[in-house]
C-alpha positions as CSV (number, residue, x, y, z in Angstrom):
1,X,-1.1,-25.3,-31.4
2,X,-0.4,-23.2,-34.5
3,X,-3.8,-21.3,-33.8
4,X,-2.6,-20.4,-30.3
5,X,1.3,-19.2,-32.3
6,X,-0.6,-17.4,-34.9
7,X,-2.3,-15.7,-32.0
8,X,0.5,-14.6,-30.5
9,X,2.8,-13.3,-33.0
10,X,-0.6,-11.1,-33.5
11,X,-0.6,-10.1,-30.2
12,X,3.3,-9.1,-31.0
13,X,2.8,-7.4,-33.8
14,X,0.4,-4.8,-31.9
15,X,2.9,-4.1,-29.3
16,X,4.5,-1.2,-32.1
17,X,2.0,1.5,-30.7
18,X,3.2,0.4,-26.9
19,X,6.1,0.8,-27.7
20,X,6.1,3.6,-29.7
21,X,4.0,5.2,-26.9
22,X,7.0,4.1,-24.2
23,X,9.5,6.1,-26.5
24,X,7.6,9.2,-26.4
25,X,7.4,8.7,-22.7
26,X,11.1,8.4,-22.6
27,X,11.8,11.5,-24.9
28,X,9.0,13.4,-22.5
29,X,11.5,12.7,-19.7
30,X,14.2,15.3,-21.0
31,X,12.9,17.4,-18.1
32,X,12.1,15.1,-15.5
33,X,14.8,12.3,-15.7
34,X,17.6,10.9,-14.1
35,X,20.0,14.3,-15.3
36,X,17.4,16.5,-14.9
37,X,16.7,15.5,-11.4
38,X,20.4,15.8,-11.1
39,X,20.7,19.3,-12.5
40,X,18.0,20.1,-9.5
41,X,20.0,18.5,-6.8
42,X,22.9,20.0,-7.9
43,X,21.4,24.0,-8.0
44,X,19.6,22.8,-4.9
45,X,23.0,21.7,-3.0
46,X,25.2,24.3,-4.2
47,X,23.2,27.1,-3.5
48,X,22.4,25.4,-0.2
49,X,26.2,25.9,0.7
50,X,26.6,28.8,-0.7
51,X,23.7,30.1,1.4
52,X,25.7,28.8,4.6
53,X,28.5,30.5,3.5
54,X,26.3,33.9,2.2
55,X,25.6,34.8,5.8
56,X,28.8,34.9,7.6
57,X,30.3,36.5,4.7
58,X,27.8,39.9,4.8
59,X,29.1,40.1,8.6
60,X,32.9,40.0,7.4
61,X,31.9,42.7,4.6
62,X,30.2,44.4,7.3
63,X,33.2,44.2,9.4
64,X,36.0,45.4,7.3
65,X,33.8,48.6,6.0
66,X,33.8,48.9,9.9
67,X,37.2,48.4,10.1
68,X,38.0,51.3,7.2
69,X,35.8,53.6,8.4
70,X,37.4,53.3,11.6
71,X,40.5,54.0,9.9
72,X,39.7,57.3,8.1
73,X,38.3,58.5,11.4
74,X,41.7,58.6,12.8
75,X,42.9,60.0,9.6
76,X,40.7,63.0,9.9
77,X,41.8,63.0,13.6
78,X,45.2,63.1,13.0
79,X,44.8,66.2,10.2
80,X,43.0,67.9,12.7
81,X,46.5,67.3,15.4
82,X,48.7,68.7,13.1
83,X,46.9,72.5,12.7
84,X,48.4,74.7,14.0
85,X,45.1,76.0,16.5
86,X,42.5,72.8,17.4
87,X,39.9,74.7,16.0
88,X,39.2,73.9,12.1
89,X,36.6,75.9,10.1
90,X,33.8,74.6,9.0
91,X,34.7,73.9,5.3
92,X,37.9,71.9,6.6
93,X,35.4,70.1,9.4
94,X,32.9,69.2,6.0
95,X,36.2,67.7,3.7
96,X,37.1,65.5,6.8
97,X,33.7,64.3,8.1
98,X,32.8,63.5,3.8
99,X,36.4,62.0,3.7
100,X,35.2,59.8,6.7
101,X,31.4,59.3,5.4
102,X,30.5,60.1,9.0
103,X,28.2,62.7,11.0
104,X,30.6,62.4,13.8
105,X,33.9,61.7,14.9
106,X,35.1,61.3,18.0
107,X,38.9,60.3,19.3
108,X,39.7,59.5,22.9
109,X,43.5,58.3,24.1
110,X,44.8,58.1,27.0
111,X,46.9,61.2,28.2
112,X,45.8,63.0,25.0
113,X,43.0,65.6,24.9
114,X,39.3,64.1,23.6
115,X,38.4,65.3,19.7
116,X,35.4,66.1,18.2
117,X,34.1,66.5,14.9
118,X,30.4,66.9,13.9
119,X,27.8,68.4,11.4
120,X,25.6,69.6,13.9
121,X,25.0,68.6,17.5
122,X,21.9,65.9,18.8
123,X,22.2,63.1,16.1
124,X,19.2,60.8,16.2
125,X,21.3,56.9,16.4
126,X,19.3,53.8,15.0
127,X,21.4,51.2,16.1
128,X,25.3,51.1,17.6
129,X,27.8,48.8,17.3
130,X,30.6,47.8,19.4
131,X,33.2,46.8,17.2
132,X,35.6,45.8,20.7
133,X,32.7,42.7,21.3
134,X,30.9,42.4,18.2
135,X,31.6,39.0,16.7
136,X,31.0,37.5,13.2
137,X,27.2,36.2,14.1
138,X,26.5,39.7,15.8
139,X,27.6,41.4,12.5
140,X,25.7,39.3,10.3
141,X,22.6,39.8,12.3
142,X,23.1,43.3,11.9
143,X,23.6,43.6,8.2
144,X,20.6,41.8,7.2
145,X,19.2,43.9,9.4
146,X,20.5,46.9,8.2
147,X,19.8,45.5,4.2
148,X,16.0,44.4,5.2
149,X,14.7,47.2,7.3
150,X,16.9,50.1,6.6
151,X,14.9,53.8,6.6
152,X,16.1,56.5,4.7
153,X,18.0,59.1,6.9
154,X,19.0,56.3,10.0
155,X,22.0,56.6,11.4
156,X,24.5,54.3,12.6
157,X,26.9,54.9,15.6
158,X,30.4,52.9,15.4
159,X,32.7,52.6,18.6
160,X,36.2,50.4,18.2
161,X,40.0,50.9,18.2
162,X,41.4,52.4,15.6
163,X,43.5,50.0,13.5
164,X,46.6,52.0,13.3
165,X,46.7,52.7,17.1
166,X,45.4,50.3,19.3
167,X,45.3,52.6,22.1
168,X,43.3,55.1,20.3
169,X,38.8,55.0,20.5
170,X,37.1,55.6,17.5
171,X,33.4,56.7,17.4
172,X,31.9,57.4,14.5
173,X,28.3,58.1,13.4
174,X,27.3,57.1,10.1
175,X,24.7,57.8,7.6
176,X,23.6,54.1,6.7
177,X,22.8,54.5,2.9
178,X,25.6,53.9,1.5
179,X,26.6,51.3,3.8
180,X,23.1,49.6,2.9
181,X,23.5,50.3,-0.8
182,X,26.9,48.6,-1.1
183,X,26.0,45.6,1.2
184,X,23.3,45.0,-1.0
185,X,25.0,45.1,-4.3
186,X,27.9,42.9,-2.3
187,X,25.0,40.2,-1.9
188,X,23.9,40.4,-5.0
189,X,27.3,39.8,-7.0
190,X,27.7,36.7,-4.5
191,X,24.1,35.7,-5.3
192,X,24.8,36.0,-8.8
193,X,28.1,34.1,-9.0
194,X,26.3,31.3,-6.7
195,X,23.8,30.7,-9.0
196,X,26.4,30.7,-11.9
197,X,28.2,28.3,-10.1
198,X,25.7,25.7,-9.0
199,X,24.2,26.2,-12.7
200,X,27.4,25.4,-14.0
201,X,27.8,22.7,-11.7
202,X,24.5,21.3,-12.6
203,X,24.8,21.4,-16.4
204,X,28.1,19.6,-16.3
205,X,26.7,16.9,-14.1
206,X,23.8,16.9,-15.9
207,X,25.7,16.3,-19.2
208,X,28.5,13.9,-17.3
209,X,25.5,11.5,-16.0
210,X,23.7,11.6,-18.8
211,X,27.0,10.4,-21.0
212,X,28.0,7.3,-18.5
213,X,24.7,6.6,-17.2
214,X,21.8,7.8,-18.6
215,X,22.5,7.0,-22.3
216,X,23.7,3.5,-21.4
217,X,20.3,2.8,-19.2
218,X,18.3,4.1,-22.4
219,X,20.3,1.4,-24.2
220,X,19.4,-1.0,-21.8
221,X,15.9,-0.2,-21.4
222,X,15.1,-0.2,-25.0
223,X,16.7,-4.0,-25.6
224,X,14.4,-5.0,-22.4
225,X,11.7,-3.7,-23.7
226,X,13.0,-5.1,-27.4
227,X,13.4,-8.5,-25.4
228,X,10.0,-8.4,-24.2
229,X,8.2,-7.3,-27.3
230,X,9.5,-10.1,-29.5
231,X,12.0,-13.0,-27.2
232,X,11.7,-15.3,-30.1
233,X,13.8,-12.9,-32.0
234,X,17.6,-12.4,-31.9
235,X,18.1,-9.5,-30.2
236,X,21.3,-9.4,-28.0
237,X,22.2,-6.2,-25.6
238,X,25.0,-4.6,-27.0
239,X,28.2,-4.7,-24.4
240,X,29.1,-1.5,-22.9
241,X,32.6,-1.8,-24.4
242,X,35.7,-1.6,-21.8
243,X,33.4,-1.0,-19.3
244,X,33.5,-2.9,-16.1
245,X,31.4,-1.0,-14.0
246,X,27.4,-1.6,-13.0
247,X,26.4,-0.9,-16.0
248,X,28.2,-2.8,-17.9
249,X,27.7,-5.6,-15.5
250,X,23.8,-4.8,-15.9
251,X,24.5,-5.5,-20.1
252,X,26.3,-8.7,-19.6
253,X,23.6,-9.9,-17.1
254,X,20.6,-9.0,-19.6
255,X,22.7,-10.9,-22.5
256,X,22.9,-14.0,-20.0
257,X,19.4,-13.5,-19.4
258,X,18.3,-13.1,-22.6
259,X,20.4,-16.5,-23.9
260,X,18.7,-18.3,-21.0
261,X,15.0,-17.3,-21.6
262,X,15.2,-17.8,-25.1
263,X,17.1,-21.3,-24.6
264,X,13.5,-21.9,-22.3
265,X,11.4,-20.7,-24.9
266,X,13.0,-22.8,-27.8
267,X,12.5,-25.9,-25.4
268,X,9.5,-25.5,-24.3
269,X,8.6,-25.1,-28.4
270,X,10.1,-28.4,-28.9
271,X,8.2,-29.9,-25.8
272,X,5.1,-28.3,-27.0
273,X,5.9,-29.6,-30.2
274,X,6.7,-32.8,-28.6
275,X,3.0,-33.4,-26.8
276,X,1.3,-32.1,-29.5
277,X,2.3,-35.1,-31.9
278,X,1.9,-37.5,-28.9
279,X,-1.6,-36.2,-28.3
280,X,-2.3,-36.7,-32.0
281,X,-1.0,-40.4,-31.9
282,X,-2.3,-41.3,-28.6
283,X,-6.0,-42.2,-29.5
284,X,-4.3,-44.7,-32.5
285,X,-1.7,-46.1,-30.4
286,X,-4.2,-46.8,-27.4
287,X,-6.3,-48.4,-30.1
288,X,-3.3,-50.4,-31.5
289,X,-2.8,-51.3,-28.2
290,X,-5.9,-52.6,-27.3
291,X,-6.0,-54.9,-30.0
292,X,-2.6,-56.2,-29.1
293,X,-3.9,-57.3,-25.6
294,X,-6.8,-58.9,-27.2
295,X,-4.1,-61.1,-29.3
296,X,-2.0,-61.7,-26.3
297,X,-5.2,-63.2,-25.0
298,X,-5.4,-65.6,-27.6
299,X,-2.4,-66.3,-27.6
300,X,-2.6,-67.8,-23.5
301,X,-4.9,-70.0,-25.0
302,X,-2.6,-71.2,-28.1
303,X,-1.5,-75.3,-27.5
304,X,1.9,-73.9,-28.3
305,X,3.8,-74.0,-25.2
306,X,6.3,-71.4,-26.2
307,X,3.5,-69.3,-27.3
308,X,1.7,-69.4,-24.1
309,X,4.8,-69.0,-22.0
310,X,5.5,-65.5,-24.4
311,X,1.8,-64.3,-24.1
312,X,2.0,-62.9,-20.2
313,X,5.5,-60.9,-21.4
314,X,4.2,-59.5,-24.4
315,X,1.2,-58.3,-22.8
316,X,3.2,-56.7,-20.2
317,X,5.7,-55.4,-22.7
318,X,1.8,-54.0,-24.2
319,X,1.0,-52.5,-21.0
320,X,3.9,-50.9,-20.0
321,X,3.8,-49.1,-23.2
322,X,0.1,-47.7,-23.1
323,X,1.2,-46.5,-19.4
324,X,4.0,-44.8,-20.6
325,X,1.8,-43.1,-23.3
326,X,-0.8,-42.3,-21.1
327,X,2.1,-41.0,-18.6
328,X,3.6,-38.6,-21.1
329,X,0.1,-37.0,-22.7
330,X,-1.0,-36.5,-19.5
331,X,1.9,-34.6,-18.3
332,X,1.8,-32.4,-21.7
333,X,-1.6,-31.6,-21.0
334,X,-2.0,-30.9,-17.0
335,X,1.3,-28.8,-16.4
336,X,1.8,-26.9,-13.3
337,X,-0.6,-28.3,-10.7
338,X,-3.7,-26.0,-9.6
339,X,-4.2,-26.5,-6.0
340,X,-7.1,-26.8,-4.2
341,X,-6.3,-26.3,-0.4
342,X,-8.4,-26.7,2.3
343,X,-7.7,-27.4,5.8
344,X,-7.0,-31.7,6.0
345,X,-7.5,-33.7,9.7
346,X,-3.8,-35.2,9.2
347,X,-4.7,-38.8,11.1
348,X,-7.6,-40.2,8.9
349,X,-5.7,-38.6,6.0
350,X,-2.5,-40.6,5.9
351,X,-4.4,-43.2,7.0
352,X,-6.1,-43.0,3.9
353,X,-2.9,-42.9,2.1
354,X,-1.4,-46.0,4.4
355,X,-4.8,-48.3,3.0
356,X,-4.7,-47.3,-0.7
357,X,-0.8,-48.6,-0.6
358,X,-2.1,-51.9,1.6
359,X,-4.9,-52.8,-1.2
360,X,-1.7,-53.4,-3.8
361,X,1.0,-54.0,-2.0
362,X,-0.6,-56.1,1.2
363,X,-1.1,-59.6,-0.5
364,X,2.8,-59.0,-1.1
365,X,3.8,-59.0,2.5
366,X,5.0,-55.7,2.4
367,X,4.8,-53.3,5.6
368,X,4.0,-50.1,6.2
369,X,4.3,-47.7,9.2
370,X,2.9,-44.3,10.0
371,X,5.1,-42.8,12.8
372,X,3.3,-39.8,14.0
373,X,5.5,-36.8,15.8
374,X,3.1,-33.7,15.7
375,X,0.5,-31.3,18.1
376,X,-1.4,-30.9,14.9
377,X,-4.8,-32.0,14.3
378,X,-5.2,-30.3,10.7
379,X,-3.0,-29.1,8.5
380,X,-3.7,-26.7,5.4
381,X,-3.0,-28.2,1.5
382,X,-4.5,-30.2,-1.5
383,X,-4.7,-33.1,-0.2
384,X,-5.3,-34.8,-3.4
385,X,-2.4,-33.8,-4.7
386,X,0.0,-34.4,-1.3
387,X,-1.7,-37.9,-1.5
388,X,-0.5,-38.3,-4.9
389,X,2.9,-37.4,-4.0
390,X,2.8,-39.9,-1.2
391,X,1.6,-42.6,-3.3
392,X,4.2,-42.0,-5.8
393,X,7.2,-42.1,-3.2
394,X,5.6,-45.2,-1.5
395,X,5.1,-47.0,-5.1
396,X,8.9,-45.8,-5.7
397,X,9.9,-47.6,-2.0
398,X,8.1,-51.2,-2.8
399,X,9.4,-51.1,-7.0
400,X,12.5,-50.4,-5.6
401,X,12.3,-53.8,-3.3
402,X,11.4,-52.6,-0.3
403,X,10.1,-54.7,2.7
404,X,9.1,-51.9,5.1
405,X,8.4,-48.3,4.5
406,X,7.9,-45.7,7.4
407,X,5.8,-42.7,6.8
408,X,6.9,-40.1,9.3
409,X,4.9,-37.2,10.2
410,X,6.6,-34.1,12.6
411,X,5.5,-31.0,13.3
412,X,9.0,-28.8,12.6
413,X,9.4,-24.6,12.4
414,X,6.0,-23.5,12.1
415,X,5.2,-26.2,9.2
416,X,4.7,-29.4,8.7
417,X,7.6,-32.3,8.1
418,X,6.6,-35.7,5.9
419,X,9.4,-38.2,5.4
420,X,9.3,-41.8,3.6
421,X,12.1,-44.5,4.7
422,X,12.4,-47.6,3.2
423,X,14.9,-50.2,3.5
424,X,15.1,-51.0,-0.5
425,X,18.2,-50.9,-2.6
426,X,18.1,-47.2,-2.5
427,X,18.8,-44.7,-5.1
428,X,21.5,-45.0,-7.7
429,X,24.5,-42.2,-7.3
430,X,24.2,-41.2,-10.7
431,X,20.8,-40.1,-10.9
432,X,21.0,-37.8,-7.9
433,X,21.4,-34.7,-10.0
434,X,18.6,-35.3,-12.6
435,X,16.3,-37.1,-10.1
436,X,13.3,-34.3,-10.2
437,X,14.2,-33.5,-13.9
438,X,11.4,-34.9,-15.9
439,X,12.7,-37.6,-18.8
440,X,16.1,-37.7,-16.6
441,X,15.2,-39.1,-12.9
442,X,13.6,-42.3,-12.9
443,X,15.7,-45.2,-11.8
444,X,13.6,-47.9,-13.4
445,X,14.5,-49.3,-16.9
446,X,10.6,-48.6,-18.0
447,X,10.4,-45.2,-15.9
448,X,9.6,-42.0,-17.5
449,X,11.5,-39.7,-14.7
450,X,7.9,-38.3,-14.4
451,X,6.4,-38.8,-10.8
452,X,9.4,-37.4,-8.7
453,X,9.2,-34.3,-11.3
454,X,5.5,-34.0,-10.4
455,X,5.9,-34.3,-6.9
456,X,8.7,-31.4,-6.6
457,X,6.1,-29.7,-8.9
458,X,3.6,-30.3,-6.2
459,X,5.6,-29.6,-3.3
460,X,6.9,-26.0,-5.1
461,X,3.6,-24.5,-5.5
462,X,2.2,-25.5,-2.2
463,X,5.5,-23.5,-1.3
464,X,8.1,-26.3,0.2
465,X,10.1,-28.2,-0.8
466,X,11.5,-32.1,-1.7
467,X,14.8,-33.5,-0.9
468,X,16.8,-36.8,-1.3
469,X,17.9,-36.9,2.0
470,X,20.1,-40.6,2.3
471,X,20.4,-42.3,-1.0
472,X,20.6,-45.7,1.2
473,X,23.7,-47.1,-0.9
474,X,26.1,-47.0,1.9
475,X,23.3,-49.1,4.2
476,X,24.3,-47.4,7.3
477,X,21.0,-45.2,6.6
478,X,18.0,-46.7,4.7
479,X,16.6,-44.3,1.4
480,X,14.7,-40.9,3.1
481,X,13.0,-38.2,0.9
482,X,11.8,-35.2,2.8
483,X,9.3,-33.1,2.3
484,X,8.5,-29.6,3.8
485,X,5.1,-28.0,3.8
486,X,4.9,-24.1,5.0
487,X,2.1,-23.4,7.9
488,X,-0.7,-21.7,6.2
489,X,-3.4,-22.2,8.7
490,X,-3.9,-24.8,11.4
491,X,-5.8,-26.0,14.3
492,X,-4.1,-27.3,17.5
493,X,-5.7,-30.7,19.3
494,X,-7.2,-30.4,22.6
495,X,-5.0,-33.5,24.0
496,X,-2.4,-33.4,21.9
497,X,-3.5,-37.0,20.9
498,X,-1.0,-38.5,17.8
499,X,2.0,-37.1,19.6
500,X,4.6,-40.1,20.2
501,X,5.2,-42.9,18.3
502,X,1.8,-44.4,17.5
503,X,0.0,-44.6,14.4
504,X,-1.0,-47.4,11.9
505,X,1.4,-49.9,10.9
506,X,0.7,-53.2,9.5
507,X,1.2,-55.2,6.2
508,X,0.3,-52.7,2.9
């Protein structure tokens, strides 16, 4: 036992490099982690709707450069109203058309004369727009188009009302440069300040997550792994303090958890502890034991009536103890149950079951029933180990005073269903809640509480379950454990023979 300890704090003590590996990993994930992968979703999403936003707001740039261009078009219009002849010269005709940006103006209203202004006549237009019909997805379209595939020298031909009269036609053509130029520094600045934003966005989400959540889950992940390296040592997660929140629900579950493992652990030292000395003394005390019996027979022989009357209780007294013994080591030393399943014909097997209980408990007049409910002709478990649990709750039924036990067998939701009746004096109230605890549940003064503990043992890792189902105090309904079997694997009968209420009954 102390080899196997010393072992282990060895293994222990070379967990250091794991865990000095896991840190590294941890510090590696500066880039990678929980904040970082924020900071990305947060960029990501921002720009995202910024993006959304980006494109209809080039078409309402778009639209108000229109818009003013429109504007100074009737301007120069009007200047050229208020000379006193219609005809400017050609250096007033340049000021206006460079006031205006434009190759060409042109102003219709109606009842007034038609206007003209232009460079020089047969100006080659790229693209036109309509600013009477043109809408905000129209616009867009056309200033990415005019950004992207913009030629040097294309012009652009403008026709809308003029803002100041809404009577009054504008048309304007324009050189698209400049109009290209400043829509693409526009975009720009609002690319710019989108990625400032979601960047600052990001880093103060980034810092905000990894203040309230990331730090505290490095807290908690370094006392798990603290936990796991060493449990045998004291090492309580710190509270999160005055927080009530996941996390700091997370801190107070780890602390429970940690209180409860460790609780195991120092009781299953003590157990350990327990069956080693027991295994020690075992061999002696069987010895010790043997050599009582061996007086006790002498004594049955002894012309002292007293003595001879004593002799059949001591030796039982003898017995009882060297079963006990022999209950408890074994227990220590066999643990949790390895199964070895295979697929069982269910008749001859609790028939089998049905005869062991009739060669002890037959000469008694005690009877036993196998009531059969099933389609089943096989059924898949150990079925040296379901024949042990039987045995045990049968032995249980007759100790208890029992004239008649019935072993029921139904097939029920895809598994199989296994109850034991008995008309005995049933089981006491207060050992209901310890009776599958082992050292707790038996209800006989010599009982160790050690076969219903290695039934529900049994039961568990065949994966079902055990249940007291009637205590039979009341009387009204005789003492019924259940037990539940999952299907693993079985084989339906070509009659359905063993369905009904037939089966093997007799005296055990």
């Amino acid at each position: 036992m102390s080899k196997g300890y010393d072992s282990q704090v060895q293994s222990n003590d070379s967990k250091p490099a794991v865990t000095g590996n896991l840190e590294r990993a941890t510090s590696s994930r500066v880039l990678t982690g929980l904040s970082a992968r924020a900071l990305a979703l947060a960029v990501m999403f921002v720009l995202l709707a910024e993006a959304v936003l980006f494109v209809p707001s080039a078409g309402r740039w778009l639209e108000q450069e229109l818009k003013d261009r429109l504007s100074d078009g009737h301007l120069a219009i009007r200047t050229l109203e208020e000379l006193p002849s219609a005809m400017p010269n050609d250096r007033l005709t340049t000021e206006l058309l460079d006031h205006v940006d434009a190759g060409l103006v042109a102003f219709r209203a109606p009842d007034r004369p038609k206007l003209v202004l232009f460079r020089e006549p047969g100006l080659q237009v790229e693209r036109s727009i309509d600013m009477r019909e043109a809408g905000l997805l129209g616009l867009s379209y056309t200033a990415f188009q005019i950004m992207i595939s913009h030629q040097p020298g294309a012009m652009l031909r403008v026709v809308g009302l003029s803002p100041a009269d809404p009577n009054a036609e504008i048309e304007l053509v324009l050189d698209q440069t400049r109009i290209c130029l400043e829509l693409r520094s526009y975009t720009a600045r609002v690319a710019a300040l989108s990625l400032f934003i979601s960047l600052a966005t990001g880093l103060l989400l980034y810092l905000a997550l990894g203040w309230l959540i990331v730090r505290p889950v490095l807290r908690l992940t370094r006392a798990m792994r603290a936990f796991a390296d060493h449990p045998e040592i004291e090492q309580t997660a710190r509270r999160e303090s005055g927080r009530s929140d996941e996390i700091g629900d997370a801190f107070n579950q780890l602390q429970a958890m940690q209180e409860t493992v460790r609780a195991a652990l120092t009781q299953n030292r003590r157990l350990a502890s327990l069956g080693t000395g027991v295994a020690k003394i075992s061999h002696d005390l069987r010895n010790l034991l043997t050599t009582s019996l061996l007086i006790t027979d002498r004594m049955s022989a002894s012309k002292d009536e007293g003595v001879v009357k004593a002799a059949p209780r001591l030796a039982e007294s003898i017995e009882r103890a060297a079963t006990l013994t022999h209950t408890i080591v074994q227990h220590v030393r066999d643990g949790m149950p390895v199964l070895a399943v295979e697929t069982v014909v269910l008749k001859p097997f609790f028939g089998g079951v049905i005869d062991r209980i009739r060669q002890r408990w037959g000469p008694q007049g005690k009877v036993v029933s196998l009531v059969e409910d099933f389609d089943l002709s096989s059924f898949t478990f150990d079925p040296l180990q379901i024949e042990r649990v039987l045995i045990n709750l049968l032995e249980n039924s007759f100790e208890a005073g029992a004239d008649r036990v019935d072993l029921r067998a139904e097939a029920r939701e895809g598994g199989l269903m296994i109850r034991v009746q008995d008309d005995g004096a049933g089981v006491p109230d207060a050992a209901v809640p310890h009776l599958f605890d082992a050292f707790k549940g038996s209800t006989k003064r010599s009982g160790t509480g050690l076969g219903l503990h290695n039934a529900a043992e049994i039961i568990q890792a065949h994966g079902g379950g055990i249940e007291l189902l009637h205590t039979g105090q009341d009387g009204t309904e005789p003492t019924t454990f259940e037990i539940r079997l999952p299907e693993v694997r079985r084989g339906r009968s070509g009659g359905g023979s063993g369905s009904g209420n037939s089966g093997q009954s007799g005296e055990a």
